[in-house]
LOLUM-185239 format. One line per 4 residues: their letters; for each residue x, y, z of N, C-alpha, C, O. Coordinates in pm, whole numbers. Layout:
<sites>
a> X:Y:Z:X:Y:Z:X:Y:Z:X:Y:Z ~ ... .
</sites>
This chain:
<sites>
xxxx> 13386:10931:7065:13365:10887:7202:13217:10883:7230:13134:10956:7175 ~ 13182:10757:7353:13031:10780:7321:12998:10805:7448:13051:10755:7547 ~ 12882:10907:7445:12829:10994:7534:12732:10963:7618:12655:10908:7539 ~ 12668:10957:7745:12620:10917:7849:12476:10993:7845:12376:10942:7895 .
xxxx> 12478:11125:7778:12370:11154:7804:12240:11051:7733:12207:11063:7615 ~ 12194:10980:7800:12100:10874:7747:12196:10807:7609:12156:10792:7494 ~ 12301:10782:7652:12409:10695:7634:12400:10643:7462:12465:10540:7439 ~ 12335:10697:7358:12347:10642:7195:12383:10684:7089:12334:10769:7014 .
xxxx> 12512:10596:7078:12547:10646:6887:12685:10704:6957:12712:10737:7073 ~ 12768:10702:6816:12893:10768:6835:12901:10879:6747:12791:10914:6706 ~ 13051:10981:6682:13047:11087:6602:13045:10957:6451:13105:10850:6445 ~ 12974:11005:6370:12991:11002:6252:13168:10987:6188:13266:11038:6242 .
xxxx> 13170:10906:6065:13275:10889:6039:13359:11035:5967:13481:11019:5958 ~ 13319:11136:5928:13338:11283:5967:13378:11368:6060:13442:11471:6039 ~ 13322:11305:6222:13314:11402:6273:13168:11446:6306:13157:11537:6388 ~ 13085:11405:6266:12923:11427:6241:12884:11336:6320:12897:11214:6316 .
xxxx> 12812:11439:6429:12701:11343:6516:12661:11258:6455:12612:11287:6346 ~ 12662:11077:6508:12525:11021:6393:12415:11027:6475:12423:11070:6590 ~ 12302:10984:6422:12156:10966:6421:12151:10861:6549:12173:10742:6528 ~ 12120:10909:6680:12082:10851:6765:11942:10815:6833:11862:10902:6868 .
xxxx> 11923:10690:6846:11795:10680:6885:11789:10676:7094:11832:10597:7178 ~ 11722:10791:7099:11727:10813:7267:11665:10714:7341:11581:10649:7279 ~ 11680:10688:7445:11643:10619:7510:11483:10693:7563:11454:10809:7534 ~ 11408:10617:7631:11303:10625:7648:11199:10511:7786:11263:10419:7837 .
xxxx> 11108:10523:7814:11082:10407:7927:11060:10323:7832:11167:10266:7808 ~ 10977:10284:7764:10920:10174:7644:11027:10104:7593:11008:9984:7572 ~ 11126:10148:7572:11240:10092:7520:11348:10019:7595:11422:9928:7555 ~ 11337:10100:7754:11434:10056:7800:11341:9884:7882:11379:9768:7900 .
xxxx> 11197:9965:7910:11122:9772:7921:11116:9722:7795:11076:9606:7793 ~ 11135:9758:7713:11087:9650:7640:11214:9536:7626:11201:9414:7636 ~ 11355:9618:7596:11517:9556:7606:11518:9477:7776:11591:9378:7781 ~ 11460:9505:7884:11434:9452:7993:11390:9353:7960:11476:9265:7967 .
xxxx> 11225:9292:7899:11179:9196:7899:11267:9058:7779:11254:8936:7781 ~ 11356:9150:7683:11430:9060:7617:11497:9010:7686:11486:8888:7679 ~ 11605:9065:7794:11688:9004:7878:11642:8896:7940:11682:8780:7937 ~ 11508:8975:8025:11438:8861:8093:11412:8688:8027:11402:8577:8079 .
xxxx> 11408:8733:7905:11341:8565:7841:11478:8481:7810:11491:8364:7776 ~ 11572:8578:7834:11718:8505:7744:11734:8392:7874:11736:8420:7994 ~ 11744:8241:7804:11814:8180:7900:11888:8180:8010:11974:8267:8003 ~ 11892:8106:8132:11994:8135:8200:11979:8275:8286:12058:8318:8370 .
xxxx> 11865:8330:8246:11895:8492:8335:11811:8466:8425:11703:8415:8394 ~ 11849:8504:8586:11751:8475:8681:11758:8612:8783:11721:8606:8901 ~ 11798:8705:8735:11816:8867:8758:11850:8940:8657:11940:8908:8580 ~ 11768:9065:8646:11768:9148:8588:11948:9264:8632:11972:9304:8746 .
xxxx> 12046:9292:8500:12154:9330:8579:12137:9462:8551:12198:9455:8445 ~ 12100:9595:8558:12120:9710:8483:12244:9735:8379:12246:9812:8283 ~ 12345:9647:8426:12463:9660:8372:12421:9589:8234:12366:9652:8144 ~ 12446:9473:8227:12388:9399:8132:12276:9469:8031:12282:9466:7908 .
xxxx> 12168:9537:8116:12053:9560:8025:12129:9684:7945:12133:9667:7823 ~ 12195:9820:8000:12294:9902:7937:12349:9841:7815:12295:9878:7710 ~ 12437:9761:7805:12491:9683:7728:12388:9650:7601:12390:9722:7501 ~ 12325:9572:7609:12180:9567:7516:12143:9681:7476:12110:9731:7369 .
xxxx> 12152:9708:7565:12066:9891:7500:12152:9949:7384:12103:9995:7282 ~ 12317:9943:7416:12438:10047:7350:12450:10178:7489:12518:10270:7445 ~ 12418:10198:7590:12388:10247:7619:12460:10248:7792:12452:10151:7867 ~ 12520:10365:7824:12613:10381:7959:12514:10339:8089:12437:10431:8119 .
xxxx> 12501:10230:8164:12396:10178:8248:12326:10287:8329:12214:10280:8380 ~ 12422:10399:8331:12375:10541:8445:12277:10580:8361:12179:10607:8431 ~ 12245:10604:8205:12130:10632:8145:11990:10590:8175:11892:10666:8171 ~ 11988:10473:8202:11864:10422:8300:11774:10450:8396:11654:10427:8416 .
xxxx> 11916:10540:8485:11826:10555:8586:11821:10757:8546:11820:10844:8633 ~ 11819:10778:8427:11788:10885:8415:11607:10895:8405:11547:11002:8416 ~ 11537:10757:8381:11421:10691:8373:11380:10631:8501:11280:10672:8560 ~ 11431:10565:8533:11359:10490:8680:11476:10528:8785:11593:10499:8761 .
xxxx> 11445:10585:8885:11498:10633:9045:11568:10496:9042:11687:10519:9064 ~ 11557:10409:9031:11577:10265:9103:11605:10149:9030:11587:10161:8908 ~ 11637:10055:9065:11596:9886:8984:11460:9861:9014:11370:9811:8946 ~ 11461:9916:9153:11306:9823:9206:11184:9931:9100:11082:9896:9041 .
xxxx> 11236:10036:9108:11131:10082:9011:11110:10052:8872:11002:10049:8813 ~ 11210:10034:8832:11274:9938:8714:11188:9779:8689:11131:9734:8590 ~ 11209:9722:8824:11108:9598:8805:10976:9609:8811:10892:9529:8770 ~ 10959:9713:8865:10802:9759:8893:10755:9778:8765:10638:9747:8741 .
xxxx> 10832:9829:8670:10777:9883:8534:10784:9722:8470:10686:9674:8412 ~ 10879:9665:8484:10867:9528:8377:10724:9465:8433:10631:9436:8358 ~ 10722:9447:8587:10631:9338:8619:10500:9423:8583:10412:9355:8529 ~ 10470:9558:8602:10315:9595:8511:10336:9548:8396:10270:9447:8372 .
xxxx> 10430:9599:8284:10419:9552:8217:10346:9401:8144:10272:9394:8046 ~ 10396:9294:8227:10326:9154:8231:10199:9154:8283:10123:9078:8225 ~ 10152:9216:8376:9976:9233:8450:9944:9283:8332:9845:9212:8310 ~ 9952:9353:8238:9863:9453:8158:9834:9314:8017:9731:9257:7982 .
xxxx> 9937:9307:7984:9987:9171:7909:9875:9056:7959:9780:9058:7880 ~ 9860:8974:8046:9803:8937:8079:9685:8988:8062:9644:8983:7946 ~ 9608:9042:8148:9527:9114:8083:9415:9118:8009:9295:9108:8034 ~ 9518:9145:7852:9477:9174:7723:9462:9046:7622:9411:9033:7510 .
xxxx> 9536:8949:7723:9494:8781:7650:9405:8750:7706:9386:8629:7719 ~ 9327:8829:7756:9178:8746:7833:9080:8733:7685:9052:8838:7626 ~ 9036:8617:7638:8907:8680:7529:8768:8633:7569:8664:8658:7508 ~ 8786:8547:7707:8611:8542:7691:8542:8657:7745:8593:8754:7801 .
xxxx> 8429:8635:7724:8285:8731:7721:8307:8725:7883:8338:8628:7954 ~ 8276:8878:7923:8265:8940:8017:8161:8872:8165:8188:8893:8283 ~ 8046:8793:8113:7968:8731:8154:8037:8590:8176:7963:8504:8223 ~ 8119:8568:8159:8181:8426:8180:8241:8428:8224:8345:8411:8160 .
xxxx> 8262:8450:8383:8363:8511:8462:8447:8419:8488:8568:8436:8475 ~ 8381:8282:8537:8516:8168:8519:8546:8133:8433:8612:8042:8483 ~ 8561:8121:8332:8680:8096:8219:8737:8268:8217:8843:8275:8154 ~ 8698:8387:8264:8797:8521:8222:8911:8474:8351:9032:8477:8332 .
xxxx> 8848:8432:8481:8965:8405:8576:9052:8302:8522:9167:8327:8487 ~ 9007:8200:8513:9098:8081:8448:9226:8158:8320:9349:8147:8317 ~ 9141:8225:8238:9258:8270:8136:9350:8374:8148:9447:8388:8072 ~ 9313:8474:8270:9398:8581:8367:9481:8489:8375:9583:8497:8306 .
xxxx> 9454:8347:8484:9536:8258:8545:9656:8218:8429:9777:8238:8427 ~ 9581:8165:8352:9679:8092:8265:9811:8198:8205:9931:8175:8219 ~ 9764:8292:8152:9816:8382:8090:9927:8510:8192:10003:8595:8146 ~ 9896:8482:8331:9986:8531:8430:10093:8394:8436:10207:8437:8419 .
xxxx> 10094:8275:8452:10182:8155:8443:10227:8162:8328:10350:8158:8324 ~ 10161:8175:8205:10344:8167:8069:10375:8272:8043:10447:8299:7947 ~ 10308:8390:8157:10405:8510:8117:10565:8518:8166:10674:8551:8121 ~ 10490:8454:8316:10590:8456:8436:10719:8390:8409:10834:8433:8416 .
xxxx> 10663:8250:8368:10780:8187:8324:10827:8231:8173:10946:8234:8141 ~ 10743:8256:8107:10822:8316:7992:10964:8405:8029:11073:8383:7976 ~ 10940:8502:8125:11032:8595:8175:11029:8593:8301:10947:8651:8373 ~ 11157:8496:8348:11144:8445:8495:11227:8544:8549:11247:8520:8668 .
xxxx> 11268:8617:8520:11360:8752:8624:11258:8834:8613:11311:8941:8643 ~ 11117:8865:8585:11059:8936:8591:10949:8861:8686:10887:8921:8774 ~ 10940:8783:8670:10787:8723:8731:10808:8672:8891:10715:8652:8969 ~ 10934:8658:8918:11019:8633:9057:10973:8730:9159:10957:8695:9276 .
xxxx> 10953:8846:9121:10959:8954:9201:10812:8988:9220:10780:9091:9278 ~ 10712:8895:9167:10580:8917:9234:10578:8917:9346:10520:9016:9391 ~ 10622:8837:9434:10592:8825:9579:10659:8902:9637:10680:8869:9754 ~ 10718:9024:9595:10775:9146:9709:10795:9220:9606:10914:9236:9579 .
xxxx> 10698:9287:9521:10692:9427:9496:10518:9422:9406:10459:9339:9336 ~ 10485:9573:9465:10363:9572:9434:10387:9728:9338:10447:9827:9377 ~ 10317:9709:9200:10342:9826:9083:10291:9958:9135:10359:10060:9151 ~ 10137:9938:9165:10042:10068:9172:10038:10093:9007:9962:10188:8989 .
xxxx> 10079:10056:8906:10053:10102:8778:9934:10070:8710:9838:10015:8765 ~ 9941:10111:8563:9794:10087:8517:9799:9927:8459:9696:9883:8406 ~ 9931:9831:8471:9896:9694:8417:9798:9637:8546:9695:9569:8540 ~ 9880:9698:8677:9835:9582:8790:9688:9681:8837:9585:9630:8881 .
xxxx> 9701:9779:8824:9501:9808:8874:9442:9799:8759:9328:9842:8764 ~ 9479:9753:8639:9363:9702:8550:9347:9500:8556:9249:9434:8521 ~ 9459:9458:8602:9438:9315:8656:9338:9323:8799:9244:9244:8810 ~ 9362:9402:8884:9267:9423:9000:9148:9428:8966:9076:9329:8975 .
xxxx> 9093:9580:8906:8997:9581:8850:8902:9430:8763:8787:9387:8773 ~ 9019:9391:8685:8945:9258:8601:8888:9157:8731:8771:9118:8742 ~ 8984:9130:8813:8911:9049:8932:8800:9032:9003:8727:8937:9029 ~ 8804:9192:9041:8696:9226:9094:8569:9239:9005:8462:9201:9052 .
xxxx> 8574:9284:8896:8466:9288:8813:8407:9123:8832:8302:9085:8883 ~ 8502:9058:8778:8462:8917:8761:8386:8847:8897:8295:8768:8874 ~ 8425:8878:9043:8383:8802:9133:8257:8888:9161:8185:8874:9259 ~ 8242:8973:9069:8116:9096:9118:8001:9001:9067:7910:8954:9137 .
xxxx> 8028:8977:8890:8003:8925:8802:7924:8779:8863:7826:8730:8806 ~ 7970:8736:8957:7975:8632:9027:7868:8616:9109:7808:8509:9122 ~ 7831:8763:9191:7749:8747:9276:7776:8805:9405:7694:8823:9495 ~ 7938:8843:9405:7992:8810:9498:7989:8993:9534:8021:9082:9455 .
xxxx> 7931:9015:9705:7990:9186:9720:8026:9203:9858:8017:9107:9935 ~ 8073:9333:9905:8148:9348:10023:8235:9251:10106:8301:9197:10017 ~ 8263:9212:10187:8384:9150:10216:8396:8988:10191:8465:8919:10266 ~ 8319:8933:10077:8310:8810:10035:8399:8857:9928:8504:8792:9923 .
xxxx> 8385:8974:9822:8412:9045:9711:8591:9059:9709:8668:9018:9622 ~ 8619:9125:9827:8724:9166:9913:8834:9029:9892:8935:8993:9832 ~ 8729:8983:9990:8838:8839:10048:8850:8713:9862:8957:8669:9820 ~ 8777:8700:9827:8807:8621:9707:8892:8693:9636:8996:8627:9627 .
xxxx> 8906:8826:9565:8972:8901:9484:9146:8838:9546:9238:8788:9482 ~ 9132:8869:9690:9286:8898:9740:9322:8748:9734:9427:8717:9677 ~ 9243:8649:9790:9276:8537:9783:9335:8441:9638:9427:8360:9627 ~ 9241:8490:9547:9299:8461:9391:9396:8526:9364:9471:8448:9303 .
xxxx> 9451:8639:9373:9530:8692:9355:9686:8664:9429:9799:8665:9381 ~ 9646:8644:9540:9754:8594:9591:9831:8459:9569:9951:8432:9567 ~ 9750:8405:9558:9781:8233:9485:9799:8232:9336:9842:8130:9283 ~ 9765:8350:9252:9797:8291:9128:9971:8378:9119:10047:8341:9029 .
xxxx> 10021:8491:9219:10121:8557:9176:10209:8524:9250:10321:8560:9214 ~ 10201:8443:9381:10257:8357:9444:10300:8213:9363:10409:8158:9349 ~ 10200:8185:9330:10230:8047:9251:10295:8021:9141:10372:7927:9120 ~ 10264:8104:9072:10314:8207:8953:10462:8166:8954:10522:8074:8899 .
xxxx> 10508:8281:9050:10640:8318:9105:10727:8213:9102:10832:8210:9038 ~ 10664:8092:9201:10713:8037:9239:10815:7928:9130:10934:7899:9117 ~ 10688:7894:9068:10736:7838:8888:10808:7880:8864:10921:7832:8871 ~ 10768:8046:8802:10895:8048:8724:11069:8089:8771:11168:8102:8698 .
xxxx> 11055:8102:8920:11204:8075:8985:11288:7908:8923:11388:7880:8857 ~ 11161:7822:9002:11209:7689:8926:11264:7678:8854:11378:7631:8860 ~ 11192:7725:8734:11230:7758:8557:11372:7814:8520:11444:7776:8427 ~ 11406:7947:8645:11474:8031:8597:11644:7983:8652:11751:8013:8599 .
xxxx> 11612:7877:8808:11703:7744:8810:11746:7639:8716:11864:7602:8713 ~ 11644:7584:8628:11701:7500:8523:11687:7573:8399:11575:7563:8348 ~ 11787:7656:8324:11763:7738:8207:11704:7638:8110:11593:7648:8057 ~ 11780:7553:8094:11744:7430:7998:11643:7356:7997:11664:7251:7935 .
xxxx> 11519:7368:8048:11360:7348:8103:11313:7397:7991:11363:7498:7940 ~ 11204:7326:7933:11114:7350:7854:11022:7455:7944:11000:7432:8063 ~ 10987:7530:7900:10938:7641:7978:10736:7638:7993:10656:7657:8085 ~ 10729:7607:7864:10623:7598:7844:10534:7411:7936:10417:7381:7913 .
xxxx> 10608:7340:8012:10615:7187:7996:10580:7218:8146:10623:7305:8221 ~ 10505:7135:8162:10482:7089:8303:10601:7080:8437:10714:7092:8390 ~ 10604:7065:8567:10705:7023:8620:10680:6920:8722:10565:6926:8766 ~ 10755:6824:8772:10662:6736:8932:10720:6883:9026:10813:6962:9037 .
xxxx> 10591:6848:9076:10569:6924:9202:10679:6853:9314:10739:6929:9390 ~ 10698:6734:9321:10799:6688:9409:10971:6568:9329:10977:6457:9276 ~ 11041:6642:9354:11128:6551:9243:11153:6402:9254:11271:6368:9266 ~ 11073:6323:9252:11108:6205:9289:11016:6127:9393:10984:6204:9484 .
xxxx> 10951:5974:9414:10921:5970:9530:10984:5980:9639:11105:5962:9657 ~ 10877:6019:9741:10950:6049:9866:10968:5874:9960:10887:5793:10003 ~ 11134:5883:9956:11147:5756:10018:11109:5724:10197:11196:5731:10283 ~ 11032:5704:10213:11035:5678:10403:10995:5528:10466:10937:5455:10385 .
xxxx> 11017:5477:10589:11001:5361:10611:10847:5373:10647:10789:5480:10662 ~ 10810:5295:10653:10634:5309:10622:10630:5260:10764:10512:5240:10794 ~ 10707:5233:10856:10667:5210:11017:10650:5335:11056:10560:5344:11141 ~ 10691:5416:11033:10735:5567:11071:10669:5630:11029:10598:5690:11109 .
xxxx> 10647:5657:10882:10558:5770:10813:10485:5650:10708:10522:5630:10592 ~ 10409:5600:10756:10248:5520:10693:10204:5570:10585:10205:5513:10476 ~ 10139:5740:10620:10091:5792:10538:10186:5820:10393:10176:5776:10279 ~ 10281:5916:10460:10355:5927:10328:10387:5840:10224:10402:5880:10108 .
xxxx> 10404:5683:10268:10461:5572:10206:10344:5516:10093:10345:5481:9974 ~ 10209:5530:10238:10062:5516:10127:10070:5572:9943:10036:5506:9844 ~ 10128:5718:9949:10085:5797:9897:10248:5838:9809:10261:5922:9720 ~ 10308:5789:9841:10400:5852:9769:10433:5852:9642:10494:5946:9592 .
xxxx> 10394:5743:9571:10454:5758:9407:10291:5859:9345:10294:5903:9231 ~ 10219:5872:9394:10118:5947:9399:10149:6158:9408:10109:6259:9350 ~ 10232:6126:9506:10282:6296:9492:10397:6266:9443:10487:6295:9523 ~ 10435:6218:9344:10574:6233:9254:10493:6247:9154:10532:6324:9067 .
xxxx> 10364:6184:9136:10337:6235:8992:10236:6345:8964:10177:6362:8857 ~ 10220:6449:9119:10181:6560:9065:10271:6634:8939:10350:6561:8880 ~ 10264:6762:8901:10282:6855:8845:10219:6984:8873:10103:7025:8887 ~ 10343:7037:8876:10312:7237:8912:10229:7302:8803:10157:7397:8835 .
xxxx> 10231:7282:8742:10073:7378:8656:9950:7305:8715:9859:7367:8770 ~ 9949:7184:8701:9782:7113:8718:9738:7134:8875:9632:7084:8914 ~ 9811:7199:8952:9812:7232:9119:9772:7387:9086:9653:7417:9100 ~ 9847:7468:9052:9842:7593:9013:9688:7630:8955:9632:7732:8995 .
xxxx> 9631:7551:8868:9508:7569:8798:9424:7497:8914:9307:7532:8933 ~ 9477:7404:8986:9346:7312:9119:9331:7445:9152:9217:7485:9129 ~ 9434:7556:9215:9415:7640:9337:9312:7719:9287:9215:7734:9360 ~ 9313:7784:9151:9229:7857:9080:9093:7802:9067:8996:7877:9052 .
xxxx> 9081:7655:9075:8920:7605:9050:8899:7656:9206:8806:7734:9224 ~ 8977:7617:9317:8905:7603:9427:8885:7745:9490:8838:7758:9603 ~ 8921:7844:9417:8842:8002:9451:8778:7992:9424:8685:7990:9504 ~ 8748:7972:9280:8625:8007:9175:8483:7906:9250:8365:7940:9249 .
xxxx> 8542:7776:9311:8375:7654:9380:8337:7796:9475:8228:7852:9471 ~ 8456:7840:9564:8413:7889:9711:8353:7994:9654:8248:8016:9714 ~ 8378:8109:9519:8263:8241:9506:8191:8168:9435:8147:8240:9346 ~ 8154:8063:9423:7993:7984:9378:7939:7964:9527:7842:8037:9545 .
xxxx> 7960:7914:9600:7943:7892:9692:7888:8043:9829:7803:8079:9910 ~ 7987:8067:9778:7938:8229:9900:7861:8304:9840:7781:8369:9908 ~ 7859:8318:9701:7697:8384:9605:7598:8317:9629:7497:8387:9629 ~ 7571:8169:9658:7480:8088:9648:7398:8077:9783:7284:8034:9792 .
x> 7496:8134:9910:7469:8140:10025:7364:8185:10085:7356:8181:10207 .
</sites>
């Protein structure tokens, strides 16, 4: 019979405990972030992740109080991740933001039940105050101090984990999406009678052929002009 206490392994074909491997936090994110990438998943289930594990789902929360603490651990997880794919030189602060940027977008969508939950939960862990930290260094780097410093940090930040997010929900709607692939920002032109809406009609096969990454990376240039701009001031 198999046992709950951190839920692994059955008796040996004897009678003999076998060799169980315990559960642990590292293990139980790391089987989290597998779930997360599997097709088709657009929530994280504890039940489900149990299952993956071998493991009675109540073992889990012998590790995290919660789910939400639970997601809190996957989504540092991805800030730290991020991160650590930064490689330019410290002094090159826009291309280190640009590759934060990039590298927070194919995380997100890489693992869209994880990257969903940017916009309503905040870690406090060491992935997301070492992404803070990187920010701020960088807009320091920049020129940029006291509430110019402040306001750019939060402002990039908010648009790339917002935006982020937003993708990879998209993503996590069509499982069958190339993940890595561009998307239109609007599905289709927008049909209207051009007596009525002029503008829109001007412009419309024009916003059918945006795409959600090349918007996502505009938002990121247009922090990076404004802390050229407020250093230069």
């Amino acid at each position: 019979m198999t046992t709950a206490d951190d839920g692994l392994g059955a008796a040996g074909a004897r009678g003999r405990p076998a060799k169980r491997r315990r559960l642990d936090r590292d293990r139980i994110v790391a089987a989290g972030l597998e779930l997360a990438a599997t097709p088709g998943t657009s929530t994280i289930s504890v039940r489900e992740l149990g299952v993956r594990l071998g493991a009675d789902p109540t073992a889990i929360y012998r590790h995290f109080r919660s789910k939400e603490q639970l997601m809190q651990a996957l989504l540092d997880d991805l800030a730290a991740r991020s991160v650590a794919e930064v490689t330019a030189d410290p002094d090159d602060w826009r291309e280190r933001l640009r590759q934060l940027a990039q590298a927070t977008l194919r995380l997100f969508t890489q693992y869209p039940a994880v990257g969903v939950e940017a916009t309503v939960l905040t870690t406090h862990g060491p992935g997301e105050l070492a992404a803070v930290e990187f920010m701020l260094d960088a807009f320091s780097r920049a020129g940029l101090e006291g509430d110019d410093l402040v306001r750019h940090y939060a402002l990039l930040a908010s648009h790339v984990l917002s935006s982020a997010a937003g993708i990879a929900r998209a993503r996590a709607e069509r499982p069958d999406a190339d993940a890595s692939a561009a998307s239109p920002w609007i599905e289709g032109p927008l049909l209207v009678d051009p007596r009525t809406h002029p503008q829109i009609a001007a412009v419309s096969q024009r916003l059918a052929e945006l795409e959600d990454r090349d918007l996502f990376m505009l938002g990121v240039e247009a922090v990076i002009q404004s802390a050229e701009r407020a250093a230069n001031a």
